[in-house]
py3Dmol code that shows the C-alpha trace and the ligand (Angstrom):
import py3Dmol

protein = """\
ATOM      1  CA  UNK A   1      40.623 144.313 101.544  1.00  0.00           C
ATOM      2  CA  UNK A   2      41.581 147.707 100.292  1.00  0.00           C
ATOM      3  CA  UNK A   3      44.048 148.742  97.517  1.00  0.00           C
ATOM      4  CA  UNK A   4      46.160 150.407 100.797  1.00  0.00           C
ATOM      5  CA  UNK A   5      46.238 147.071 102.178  1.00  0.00           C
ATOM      6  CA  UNK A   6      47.323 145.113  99.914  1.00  0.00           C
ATOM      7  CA  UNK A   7      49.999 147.834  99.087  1.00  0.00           C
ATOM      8  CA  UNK A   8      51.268 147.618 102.784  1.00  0.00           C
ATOM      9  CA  UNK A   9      51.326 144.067 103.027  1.00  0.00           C
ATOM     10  CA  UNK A  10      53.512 143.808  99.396  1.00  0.00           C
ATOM     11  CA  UNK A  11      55.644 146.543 100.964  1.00  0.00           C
ATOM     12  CA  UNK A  12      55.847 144.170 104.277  1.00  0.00           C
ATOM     13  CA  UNK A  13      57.129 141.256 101.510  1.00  0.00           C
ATOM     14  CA  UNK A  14      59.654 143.796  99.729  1.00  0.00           C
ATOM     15  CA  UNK A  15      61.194 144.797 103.237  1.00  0.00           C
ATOM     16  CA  UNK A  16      61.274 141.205 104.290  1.00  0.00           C
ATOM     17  CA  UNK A  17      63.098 140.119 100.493  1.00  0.00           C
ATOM     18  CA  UNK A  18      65.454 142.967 101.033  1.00  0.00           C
ATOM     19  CA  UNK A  19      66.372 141.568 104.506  1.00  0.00           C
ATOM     20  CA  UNK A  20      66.823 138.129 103.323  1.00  0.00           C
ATOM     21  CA  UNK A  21      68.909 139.424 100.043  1.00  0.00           C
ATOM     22  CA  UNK A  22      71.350 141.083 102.368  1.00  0.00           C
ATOM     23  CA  UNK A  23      71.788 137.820 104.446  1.00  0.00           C
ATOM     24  CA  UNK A  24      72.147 136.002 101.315  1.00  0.00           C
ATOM     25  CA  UNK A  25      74.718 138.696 100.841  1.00  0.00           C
ATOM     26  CA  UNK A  26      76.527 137.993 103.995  1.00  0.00           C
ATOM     27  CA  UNK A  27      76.801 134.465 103.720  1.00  0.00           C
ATOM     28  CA  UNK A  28      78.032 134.533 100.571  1.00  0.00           C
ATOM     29  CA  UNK A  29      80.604 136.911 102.059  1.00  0.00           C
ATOM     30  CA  UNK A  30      81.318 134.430 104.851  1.00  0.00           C
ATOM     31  CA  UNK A  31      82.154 131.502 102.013  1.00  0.00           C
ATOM     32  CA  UNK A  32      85.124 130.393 100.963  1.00  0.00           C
ATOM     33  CA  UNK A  33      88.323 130.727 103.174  1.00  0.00           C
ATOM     34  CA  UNK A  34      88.870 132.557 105.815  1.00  0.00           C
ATOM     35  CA  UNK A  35      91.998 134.873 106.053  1.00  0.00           C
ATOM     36  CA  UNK A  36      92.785 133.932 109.890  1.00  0.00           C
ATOM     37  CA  UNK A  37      93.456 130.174 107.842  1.00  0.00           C
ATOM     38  CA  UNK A  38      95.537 131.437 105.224  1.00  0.00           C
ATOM     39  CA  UNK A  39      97.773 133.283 107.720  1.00  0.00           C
ATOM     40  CA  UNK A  40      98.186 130.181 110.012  1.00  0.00           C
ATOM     41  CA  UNK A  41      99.151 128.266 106.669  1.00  0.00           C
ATOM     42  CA  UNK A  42     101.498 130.728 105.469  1.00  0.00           C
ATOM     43  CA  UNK A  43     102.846 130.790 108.728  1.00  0.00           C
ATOM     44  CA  UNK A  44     103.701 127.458 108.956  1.00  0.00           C
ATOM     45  CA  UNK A  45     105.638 127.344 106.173  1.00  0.00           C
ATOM     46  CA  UNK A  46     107.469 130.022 106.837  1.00  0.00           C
ATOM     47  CA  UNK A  47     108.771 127.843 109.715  1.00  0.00           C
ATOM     48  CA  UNK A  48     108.907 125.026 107.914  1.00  0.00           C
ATOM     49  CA  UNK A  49     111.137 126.624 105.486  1.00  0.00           C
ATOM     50  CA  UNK A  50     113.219 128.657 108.320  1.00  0.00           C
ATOM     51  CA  UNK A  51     113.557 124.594 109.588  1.00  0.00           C
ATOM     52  CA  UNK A  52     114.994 122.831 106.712  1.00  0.00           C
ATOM     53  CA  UNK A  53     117.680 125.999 106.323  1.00  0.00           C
ATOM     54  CA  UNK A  54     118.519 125.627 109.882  1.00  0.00           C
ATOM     55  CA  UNK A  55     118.843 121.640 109.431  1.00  0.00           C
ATOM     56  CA  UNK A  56     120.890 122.441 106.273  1.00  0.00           C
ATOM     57  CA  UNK A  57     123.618 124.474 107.837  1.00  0.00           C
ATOM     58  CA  UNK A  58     123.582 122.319 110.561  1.00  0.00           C
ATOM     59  CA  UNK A  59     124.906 119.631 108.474  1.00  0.00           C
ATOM     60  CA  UNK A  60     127.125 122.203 107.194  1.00  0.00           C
ATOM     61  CA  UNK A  61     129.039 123.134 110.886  1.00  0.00           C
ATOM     62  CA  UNK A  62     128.913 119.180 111.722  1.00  0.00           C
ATOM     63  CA  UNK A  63     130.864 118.791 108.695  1.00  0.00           C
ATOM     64  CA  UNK A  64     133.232 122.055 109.327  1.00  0.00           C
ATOM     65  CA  UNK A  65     133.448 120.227 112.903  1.00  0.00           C
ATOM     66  CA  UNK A  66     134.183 116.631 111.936  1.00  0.00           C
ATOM     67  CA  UNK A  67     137.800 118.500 109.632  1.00  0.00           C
ATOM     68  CA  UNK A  68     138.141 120.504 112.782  1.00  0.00           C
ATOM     69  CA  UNK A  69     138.663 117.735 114.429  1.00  0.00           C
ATOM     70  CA  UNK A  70     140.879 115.567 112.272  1.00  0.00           C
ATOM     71  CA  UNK A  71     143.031 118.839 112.020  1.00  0.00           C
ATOM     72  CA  UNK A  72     143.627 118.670 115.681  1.00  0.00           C
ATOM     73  CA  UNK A  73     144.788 114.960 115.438  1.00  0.00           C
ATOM     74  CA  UNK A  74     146.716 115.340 113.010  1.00  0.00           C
ATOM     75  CA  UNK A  75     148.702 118.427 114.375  1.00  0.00           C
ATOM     76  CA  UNK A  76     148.486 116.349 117.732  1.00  0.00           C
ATOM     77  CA  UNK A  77     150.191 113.174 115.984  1.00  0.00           C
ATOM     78  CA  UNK A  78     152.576 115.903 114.460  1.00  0.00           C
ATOM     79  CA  UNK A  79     153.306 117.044 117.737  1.00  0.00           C
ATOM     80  CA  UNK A  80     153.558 114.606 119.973  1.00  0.00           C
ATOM     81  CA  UNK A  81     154.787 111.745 117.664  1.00  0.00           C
ATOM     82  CA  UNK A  82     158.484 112.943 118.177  1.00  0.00           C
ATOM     83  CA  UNK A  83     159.159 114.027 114.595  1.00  0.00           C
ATOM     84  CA  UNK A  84     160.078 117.404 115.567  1.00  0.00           C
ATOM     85  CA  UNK A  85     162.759 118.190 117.525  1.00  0.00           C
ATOM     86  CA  UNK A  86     163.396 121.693 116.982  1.00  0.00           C
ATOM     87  CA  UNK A  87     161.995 123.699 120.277  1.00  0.00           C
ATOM     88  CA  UNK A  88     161.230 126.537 118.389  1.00  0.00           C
ATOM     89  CA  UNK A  89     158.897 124.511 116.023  1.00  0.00           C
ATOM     90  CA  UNK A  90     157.856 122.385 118.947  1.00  0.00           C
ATOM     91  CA  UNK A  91     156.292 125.759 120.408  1.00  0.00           C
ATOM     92  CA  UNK A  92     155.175 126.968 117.087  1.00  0.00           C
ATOM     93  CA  UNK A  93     153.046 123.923 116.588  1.00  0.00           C
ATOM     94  CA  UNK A  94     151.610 124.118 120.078  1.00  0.00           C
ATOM     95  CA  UNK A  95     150.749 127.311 119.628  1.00  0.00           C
ATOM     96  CA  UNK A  96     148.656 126.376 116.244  1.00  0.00           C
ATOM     97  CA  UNK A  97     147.205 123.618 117.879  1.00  0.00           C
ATOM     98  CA  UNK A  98     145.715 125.975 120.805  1.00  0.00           C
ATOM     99  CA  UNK A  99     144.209 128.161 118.413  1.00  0.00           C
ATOM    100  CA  UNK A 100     142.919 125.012 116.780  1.00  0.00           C
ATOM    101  CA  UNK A 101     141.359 124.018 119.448  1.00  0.00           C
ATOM    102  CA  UNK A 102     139.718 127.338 120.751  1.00  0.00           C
ATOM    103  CA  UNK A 103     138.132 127.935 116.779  1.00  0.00           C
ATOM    104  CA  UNK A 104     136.296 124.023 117.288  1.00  0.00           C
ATOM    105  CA  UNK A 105     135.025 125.313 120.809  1.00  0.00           C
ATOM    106  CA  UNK A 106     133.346 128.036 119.580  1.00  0.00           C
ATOM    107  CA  UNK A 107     132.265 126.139 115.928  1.00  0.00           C
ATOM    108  CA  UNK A 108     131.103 123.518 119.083  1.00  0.00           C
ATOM    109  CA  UNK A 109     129.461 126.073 120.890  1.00  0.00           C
ATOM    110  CA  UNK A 110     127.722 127.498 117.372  1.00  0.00           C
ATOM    111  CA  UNK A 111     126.607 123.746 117.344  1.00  0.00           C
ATOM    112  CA  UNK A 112     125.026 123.446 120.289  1.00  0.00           C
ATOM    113  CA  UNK A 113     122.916 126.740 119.782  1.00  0.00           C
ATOM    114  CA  UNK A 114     122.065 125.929 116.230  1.00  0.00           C
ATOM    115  CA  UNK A 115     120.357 122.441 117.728  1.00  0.00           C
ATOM    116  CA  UNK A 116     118.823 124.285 120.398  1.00  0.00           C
ATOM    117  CA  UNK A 117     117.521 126.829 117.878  1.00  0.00           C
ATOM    118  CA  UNK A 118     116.094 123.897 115.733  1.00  0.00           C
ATOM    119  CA  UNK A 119     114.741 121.748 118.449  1.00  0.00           C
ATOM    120  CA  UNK A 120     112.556 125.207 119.919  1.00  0.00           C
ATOM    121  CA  UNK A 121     111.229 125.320 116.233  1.00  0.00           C
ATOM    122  CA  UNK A 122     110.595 121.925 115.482  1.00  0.00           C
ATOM    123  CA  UNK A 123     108.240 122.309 118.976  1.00  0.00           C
ATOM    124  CA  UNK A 124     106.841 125.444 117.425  1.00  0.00           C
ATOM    125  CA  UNK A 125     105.967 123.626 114.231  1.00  0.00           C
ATOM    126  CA  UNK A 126     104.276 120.790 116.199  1.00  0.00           C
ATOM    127  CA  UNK A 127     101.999 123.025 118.013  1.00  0.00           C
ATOM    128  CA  UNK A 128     101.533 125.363 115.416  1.00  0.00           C
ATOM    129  CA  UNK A 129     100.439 122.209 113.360  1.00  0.00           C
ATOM    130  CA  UNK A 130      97.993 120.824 115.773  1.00  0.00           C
ATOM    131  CA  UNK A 131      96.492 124.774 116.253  1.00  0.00           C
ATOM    132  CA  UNK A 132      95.870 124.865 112.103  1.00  0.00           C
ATOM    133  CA  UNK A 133      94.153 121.130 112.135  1.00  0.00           C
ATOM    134  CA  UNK A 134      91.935 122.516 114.534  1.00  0.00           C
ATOM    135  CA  UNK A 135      91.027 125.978 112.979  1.00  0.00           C
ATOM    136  CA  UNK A 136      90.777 123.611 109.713  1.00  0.00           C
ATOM    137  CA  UNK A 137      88.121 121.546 111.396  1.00  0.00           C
ATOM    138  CA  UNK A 138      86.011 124.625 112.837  1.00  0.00           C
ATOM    139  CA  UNK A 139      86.311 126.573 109.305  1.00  0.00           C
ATOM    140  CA  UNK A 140      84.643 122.826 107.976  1.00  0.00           C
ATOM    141  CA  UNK A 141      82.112 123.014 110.375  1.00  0.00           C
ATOM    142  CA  UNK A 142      80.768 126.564 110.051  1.00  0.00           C
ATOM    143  CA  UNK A 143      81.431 126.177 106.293  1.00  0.00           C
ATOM    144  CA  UNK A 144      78.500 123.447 106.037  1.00  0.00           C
ATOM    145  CA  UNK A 145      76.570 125.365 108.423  1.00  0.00           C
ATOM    146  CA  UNK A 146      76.488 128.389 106.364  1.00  0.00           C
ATOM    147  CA  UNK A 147      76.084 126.038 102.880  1.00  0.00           C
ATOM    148  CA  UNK A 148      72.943 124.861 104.969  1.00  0.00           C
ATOM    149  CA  UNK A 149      72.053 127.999 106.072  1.00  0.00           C
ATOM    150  CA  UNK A 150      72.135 129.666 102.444  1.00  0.00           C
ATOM    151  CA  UNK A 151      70.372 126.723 101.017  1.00  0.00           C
ATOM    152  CA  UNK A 152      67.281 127.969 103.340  1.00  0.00           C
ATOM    153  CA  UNK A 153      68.007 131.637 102.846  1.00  0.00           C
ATOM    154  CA  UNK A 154      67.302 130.916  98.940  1.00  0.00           C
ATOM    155  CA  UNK A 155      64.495 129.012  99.501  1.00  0.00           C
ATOM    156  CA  UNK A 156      62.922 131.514 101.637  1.00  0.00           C
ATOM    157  CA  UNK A 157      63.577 133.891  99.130  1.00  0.00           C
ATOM    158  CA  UNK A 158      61.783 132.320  96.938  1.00  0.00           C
ATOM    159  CA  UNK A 159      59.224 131.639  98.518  1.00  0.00           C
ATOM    160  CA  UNK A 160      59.479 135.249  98.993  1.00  0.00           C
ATOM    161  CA  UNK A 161      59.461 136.048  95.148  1.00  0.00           C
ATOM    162  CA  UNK A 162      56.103 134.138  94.462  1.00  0.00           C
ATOM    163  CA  UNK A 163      54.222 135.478  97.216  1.00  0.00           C
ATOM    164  CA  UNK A 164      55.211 139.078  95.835  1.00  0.00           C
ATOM    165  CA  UNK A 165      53.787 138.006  92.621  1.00  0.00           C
ATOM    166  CA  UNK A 166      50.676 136.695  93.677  1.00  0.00           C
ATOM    167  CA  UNK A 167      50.471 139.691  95.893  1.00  0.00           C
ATOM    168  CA  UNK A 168      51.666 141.929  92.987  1.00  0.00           C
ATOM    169  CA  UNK A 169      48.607 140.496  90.567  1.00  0.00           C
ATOM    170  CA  UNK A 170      45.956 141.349  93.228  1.00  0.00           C
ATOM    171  CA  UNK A 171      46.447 145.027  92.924  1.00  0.00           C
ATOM    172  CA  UNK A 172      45.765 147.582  89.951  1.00  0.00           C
ATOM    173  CA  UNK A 173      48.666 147.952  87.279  1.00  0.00           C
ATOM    174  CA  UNK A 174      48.351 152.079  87.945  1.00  0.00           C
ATOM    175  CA  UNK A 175      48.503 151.151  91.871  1.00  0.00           C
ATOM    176  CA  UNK A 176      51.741 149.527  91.770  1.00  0.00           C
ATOM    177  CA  UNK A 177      52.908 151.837  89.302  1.00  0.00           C
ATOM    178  CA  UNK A 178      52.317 154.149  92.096  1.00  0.00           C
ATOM    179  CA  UNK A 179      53.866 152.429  94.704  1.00  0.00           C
ATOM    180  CA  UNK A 180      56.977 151.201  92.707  1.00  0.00           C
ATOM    181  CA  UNK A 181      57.338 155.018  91.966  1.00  0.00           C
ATOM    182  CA  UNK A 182      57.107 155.874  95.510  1.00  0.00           C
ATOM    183  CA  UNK A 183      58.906 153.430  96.596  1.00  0.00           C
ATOM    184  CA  UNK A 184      62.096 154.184  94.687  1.00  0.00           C
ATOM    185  CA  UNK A 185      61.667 157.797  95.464  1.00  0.00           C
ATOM    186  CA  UNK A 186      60.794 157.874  99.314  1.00  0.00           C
ATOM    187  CA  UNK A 187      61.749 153.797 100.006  1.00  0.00           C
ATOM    188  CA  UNK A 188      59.262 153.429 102.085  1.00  0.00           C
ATOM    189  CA  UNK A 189      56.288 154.201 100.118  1.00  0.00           C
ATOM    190  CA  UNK A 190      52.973 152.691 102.052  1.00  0.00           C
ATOM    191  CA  UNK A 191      52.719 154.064 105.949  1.00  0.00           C
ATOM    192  CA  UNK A 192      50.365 154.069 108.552  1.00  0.00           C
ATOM    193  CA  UNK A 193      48.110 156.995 109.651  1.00  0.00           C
ATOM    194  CA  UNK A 194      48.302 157.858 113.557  1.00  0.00           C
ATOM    195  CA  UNK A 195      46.663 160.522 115.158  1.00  0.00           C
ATOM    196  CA  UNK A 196      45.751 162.025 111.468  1.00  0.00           C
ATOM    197  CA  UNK A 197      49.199 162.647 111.263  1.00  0.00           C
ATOM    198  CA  UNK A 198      51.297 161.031 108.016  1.00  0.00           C
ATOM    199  CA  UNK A 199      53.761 158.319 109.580  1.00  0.00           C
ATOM    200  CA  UNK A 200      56.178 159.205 107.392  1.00  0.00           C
ATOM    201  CA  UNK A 201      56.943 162.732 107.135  1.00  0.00           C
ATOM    202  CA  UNK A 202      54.978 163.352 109.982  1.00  0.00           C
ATOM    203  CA  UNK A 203      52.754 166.066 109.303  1.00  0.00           C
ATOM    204  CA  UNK A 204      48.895 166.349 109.685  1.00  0.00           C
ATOM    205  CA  UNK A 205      47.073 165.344 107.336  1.00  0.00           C
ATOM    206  CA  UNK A 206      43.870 167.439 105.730  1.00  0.00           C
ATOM    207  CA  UNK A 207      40.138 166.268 106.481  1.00  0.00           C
ATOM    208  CA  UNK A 208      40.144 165.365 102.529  1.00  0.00           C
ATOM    209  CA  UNK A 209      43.260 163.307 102.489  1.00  0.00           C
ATOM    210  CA  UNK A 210      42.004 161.379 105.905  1.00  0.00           C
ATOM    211  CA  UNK A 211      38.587 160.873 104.240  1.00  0.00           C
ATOM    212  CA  UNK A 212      39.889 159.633 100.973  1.00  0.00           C
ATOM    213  CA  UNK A 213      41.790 157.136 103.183  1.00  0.00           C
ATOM    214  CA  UNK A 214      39.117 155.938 104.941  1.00  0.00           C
ATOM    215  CA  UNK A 215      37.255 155.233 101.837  1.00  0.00           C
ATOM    216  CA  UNK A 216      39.757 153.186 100.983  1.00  0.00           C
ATOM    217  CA  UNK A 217      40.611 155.152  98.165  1.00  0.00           C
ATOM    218  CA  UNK A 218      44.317 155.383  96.847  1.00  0.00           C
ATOM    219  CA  UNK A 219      45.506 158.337  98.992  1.00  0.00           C
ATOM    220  CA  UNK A 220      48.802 160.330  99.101  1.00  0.00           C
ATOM    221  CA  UNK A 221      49.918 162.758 101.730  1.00  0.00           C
ATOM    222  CA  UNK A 222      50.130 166.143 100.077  1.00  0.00           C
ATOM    223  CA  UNK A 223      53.253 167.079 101.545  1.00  0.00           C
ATOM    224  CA  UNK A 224      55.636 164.014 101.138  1.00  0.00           C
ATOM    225  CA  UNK A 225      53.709 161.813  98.735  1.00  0.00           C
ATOM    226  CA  UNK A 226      53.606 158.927 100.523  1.00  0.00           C
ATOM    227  CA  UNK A 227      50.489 156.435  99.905  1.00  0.00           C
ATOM    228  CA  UNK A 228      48.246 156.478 102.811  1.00  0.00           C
ATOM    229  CA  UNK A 229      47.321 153.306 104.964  1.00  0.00           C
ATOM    230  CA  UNK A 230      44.750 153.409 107.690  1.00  0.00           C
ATOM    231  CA  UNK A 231      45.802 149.913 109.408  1.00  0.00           C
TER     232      UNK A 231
END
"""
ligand_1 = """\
1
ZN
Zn 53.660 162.592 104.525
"""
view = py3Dmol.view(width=600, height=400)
view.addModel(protein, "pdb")
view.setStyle({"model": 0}, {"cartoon": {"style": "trace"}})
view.addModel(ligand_1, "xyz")
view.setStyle({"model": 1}, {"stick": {}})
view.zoomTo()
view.show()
């Protein structure tokens, strides 16, 4: 096997452990939790909290209610219980009583919205609930797949990493010298000949430079540097 070769097919492994590094990469990106299942938790709270203040205040107007209410009767007792005989107070108390009675309508009427209000968002919460369970349970599930999936990623790099080694110790120190020097200049630093032209900057190559190829000698196109593989 020529030194070309055996240069292409460690280039081959360095492309291939520089694909699997950057899926390593991406999995490791993919880990941990997801920001779609943070904002449905936040979320939910934020309802749940919006609840319990709703649920406080309306404790609040039932109580404001309830002394609404014993107001009235007791202006009603007042009234009716034949205490007062003055007409003029007789219509002044009516009066206070009407007004009484409109304010607990509306307080009544505030009631009524307040428990509509908190029975929409108690239905919210429930669904919104059940929709976060179930995004909980998918993140789980692609969570172990990618665990699995990087456990094989890092094995294949490995595998990988000792092929490149036994590849790397078949081949001259002042070859892969040369094609680690490339390399880093040019990144791709072994390519194929076609048509006598240089696959990489693609420019024809001289009669010397194609010979010195063919004799499987260490060859490098004049013009970009590149070492020269005739596959
Ligand atoms: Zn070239």
């Amino acid at each position: 096997m020529s030194l070309a070769k055996r240069l292409y097919d460690l280039q081959q492994i360095d492309l291939e452990i520089q694909k699997t590094q950057e899926a390593l990469t991406d999995i490791s990106h993919q880990l941990g939790e997801s920001k779609a299942l943070l904002k449905a938790r936040a979320g939910l709270l934020d309802e749940e909290k919006h609840l319990a203040e709703m649920e406080k205040q309306q404790r609040d107007v039932e109580w404001e209610v309830e002394d609404m209410r014993s107001n009235i009767a007791q202006l009603n007792d007042k009234l009716y219980g034949g205490k007062i005989k003055n007409p003029k107070e007789l219509v002044s108390f009516e009066k206070e009583l009407e007004i009484f009675k409109t304010n607990l309508r509306q307080k009544e009427d505030n009631l009524l919205d307040l428990m509509t209000e908190i029975e929409a968002t108690q239905d919210k919460i429930k669904s919104d609930a059940e929709r976060l369970k179930k995004l909980e349970w998918e993140w789980q599930q692609e969570q172990e797949v990618l665990v699995q999936r990087q456990a094989e990623v890092e094995s294949r790099l490995l595998e990988l990493s000792q092929k490149r080694q036994v590849l790397t110790s078949e081949v001259t120190p002042q070859a892969f010298e040369l094609y680690e020097g490339v390399r880093s200049r040019k990144g791709q630093a072994v390519v194929r000949v076609e048509q006598g032209r240089c696959h990489g900057c693609h420019l024809t190559l001289s009669m010397n430079e194609l010979q010195r190829a063919r004799a499987g000698a260490l060859a490098q196109c004049s013009s970009c540097g590149r070492i020269l593989y005739l596959g």
